[in-house]
N, C-alpha and C positions, 0 to 999 in steps of 0.2 A: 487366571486372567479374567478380569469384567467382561460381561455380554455386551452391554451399550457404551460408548464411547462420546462425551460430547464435547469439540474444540471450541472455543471461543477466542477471540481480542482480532486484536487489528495488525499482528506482526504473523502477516502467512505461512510464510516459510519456517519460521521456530514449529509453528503446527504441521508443517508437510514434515519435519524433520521427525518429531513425537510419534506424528502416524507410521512415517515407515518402521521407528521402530519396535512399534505393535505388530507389524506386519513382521518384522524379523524374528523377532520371538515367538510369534504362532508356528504352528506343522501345518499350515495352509499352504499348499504349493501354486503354479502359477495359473492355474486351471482350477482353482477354488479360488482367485479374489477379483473380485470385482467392482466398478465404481459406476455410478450415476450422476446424471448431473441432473437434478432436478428441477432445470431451467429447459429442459429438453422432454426428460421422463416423468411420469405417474409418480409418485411415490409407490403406489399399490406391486411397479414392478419388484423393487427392491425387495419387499415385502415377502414377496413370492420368492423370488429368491434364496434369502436369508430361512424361510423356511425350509427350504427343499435342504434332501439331504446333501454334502460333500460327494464330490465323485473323485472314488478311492483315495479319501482321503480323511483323518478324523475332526479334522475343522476346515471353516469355509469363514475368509474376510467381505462383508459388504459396506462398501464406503459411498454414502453419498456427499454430492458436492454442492454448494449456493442452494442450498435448504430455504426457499425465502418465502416458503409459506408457514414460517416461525415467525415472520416479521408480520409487518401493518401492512406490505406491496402488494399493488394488486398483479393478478397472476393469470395467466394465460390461462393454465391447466390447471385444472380443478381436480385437485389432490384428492384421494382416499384417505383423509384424516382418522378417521374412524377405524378403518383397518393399521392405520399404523400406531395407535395409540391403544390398541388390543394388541401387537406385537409387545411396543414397550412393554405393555402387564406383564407380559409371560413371552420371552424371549427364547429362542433357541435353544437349546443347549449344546448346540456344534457352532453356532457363529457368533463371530465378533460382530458386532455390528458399530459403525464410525462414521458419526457428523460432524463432519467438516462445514463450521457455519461461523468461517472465518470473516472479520469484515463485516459480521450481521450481527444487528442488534433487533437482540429478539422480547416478540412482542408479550411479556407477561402475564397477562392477561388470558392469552390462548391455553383451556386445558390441555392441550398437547404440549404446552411450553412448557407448565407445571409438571405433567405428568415427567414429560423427556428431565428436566430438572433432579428431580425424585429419584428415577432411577438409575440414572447415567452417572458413570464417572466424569466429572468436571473438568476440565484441563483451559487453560487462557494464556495463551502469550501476547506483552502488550511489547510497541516498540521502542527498540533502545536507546535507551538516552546518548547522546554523543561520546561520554566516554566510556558507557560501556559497548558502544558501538566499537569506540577503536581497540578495546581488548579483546573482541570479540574477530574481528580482524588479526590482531598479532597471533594470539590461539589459532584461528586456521590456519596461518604460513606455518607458526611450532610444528602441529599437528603432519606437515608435508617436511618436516624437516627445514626448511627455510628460516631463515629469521629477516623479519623488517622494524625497523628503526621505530619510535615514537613521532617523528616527523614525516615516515614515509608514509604511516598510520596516517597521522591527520592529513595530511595530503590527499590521502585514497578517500577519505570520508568527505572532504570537501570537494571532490571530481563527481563523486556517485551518490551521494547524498545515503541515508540509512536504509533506504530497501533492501533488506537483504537477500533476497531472490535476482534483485540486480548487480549486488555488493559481489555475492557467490560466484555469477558468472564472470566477472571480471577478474576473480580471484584464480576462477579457472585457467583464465585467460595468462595472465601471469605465471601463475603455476608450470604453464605451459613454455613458457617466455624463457621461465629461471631455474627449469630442470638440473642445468649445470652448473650453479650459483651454488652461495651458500648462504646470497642474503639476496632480496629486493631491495631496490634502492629511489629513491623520491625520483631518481630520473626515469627509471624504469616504471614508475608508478604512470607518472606524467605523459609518457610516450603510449604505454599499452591501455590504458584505460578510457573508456569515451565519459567524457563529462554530460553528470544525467539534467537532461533538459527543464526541468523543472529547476535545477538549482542555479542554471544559466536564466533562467529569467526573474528569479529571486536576487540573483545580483545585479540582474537589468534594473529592476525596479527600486533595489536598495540603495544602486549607485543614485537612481533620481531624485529618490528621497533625500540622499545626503547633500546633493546639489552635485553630485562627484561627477565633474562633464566630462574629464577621460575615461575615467572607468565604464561609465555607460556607454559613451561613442564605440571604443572597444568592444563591449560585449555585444552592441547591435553590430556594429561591423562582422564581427563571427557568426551570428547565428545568420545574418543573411546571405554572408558568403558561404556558408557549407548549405544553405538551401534549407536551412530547419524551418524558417518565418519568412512568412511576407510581412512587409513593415505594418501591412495593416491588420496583416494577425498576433504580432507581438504588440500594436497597440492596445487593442479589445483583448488578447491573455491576460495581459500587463496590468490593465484596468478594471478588469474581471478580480485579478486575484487580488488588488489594491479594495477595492470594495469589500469582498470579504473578510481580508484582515480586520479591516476599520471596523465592519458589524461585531467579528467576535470580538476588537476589543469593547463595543458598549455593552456587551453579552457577558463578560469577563467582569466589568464594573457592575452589573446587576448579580455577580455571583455567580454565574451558570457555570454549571461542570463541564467536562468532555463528551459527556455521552449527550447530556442535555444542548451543548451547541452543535452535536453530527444531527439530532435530530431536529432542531432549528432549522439548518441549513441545508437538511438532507443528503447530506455529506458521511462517510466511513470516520468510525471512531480514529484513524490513523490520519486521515484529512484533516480532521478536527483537533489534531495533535500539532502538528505541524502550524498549524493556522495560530493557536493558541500562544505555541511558544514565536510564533513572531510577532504576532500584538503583541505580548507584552510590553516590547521597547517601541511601538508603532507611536511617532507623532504623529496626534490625531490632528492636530487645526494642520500642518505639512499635507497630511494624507488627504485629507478635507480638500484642500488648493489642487493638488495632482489632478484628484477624481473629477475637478470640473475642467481641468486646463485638457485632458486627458478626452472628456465629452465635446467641448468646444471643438477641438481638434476632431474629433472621429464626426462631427456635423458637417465639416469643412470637404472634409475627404469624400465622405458620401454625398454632398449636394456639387461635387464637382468645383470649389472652390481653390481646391490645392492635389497637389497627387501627395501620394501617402508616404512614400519616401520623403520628399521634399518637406511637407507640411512633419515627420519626426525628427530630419536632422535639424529642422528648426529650431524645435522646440526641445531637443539636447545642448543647442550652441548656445538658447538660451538662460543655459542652467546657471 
């Protein structure tokens, strides 16, 4: 088994999955592994750490977490780069060592990035496309014995969108539901599952763009009634993420990659995923007219012209 360990991409949970299973296959017990988060710790702890010997044990796991002095961020704590880039050289010989620098795009440039490069084992999970989202869904019900349908599947991806660390618990959630089942069922999806917020405002917004007045009236009606939004935080979300689509599509027409518009916009490779695959079908003069009707609107509200309820059922009735 490798000394150093290095995760990358933008899908978490695929990398929390890979780590534990480096941790299952080590003789590191539970009192040899340990994690940092390097948004809290020194690096120089871990360091020390991973040096020292195992206690009664023949290996010892050290996991750091949000490594973001790999990136360009500026940093509270002033990392012992030096002593961790003498580690790399000459690593252990009783520990794993695992960075988790999930979500981070790191800064090439940095001799510790080349170096950590050089020695580490590479690993990258990126997020999954929708349909292999939904098979990735049917395989975990098989896996519990369960089976769900192809429609119960897309159902579950369009409640919970692709995070999988949010997909899993609801999966749990279920699992739990249909222990005496011998299948999940789209009704059962619909019932046990909380639909993930982000994709309830993605249809807020997609219904406006289409001019779709039920479907939007609707979706504001739900997120106000369950207390998710104030009307005038689902206008500036709304308007917020409408801007940004619109930028990465002129980002998309000059060519820029994924990595090249999370670093645009300062945004996770996985944000900049998402964003991507909605421009593409983004009308831009439609999105152009929102983003001002949208500004007009949030002028009216703040200078006390209209209340913010008022002033967005308006401007839904008038789709």
């Amino acid at each position: 088994m490798a000394k150093v360990y290095l995760f990358l991409g933008n899908e978490e949970y695929l990398n929390k999955v890979k780590i534990e299973r480096i941790i299952k296959e080590s003789v590191a017990d539970e009192y040899n592994i340990n994690y940092y988060d390097m948004e809290e710790k020194n690096v120089s702890f871990a360091v020390e750490d991973a040096q020292t010997a195992p206690f009664l044990c023949e290996e010892k796991i050290v996991v750091l977490r949000h490594p973001k002095f790999l990136t360009t961020a500026k940093l509270e704590i002033e990392h012992d780069i030096k002593g961790f880039v003498k580690y790399l050289n000459n690593p252990s010989p009783y520990t794993i060592f695992i960075i988790d620098a999930s979500n981070l795009k790191l800064d090439n440039r940095k001799e510790v990035v080349k170096v950590l490069l050089k020695v580490a084992i590479k690993e990258e999970s990126e997020s999954l496309s929708d349909v292999e989202f939904v098979g990735w869904v049917i395989r975990q019900f098989s896996q519990n014995n369960l089976k769900i349908g192809q429609r119960a599947a897309q159902t579950f991806l369009s409640r919970t969108g692709t995070n999988l660390i949010n997909a899993s618990n609801e999966i749990d959630k279920l699992l739990l539901y249909c222990m005496d089942k011998d299948e999940v069922t789209e009704e059962d999806v619909i019932n046990l599952t909380t639909k993930e917020l982000e994709q309830d405002i993605f249809s807020f917004t997609n219904a406006i763009m289409e001019k779709n007045k039920m479907k939007a009236i609707e979706v504001y009606r739900d997120l106000v009634a369950t207390n998710k939004f104030e009307p005038v935080q689902l206008l500036i979300t709304s308007s917020n993420n409408l801007k940004d689509c619109y930028l990465v599509k002129l980002l998309m027409e000059q060519n820029y990659k994924q990595n090249q518009i999370a670093e645009s916009l300062g945004v996770s490779p996985g944000r900049a995923y998402y964003l991507m695959r909605d421009a593409r079908s983004l009308d831009k003069e439609r999105a152009a007219e929102l983003i001002k009707k949208f500004a007009e609107l949030d002028f009216k509200i703040k200078s006390g012209q209209i209340e913010s309820d008022t002033g967005l059922e308006f401007l839904l009735f008038s789709l």
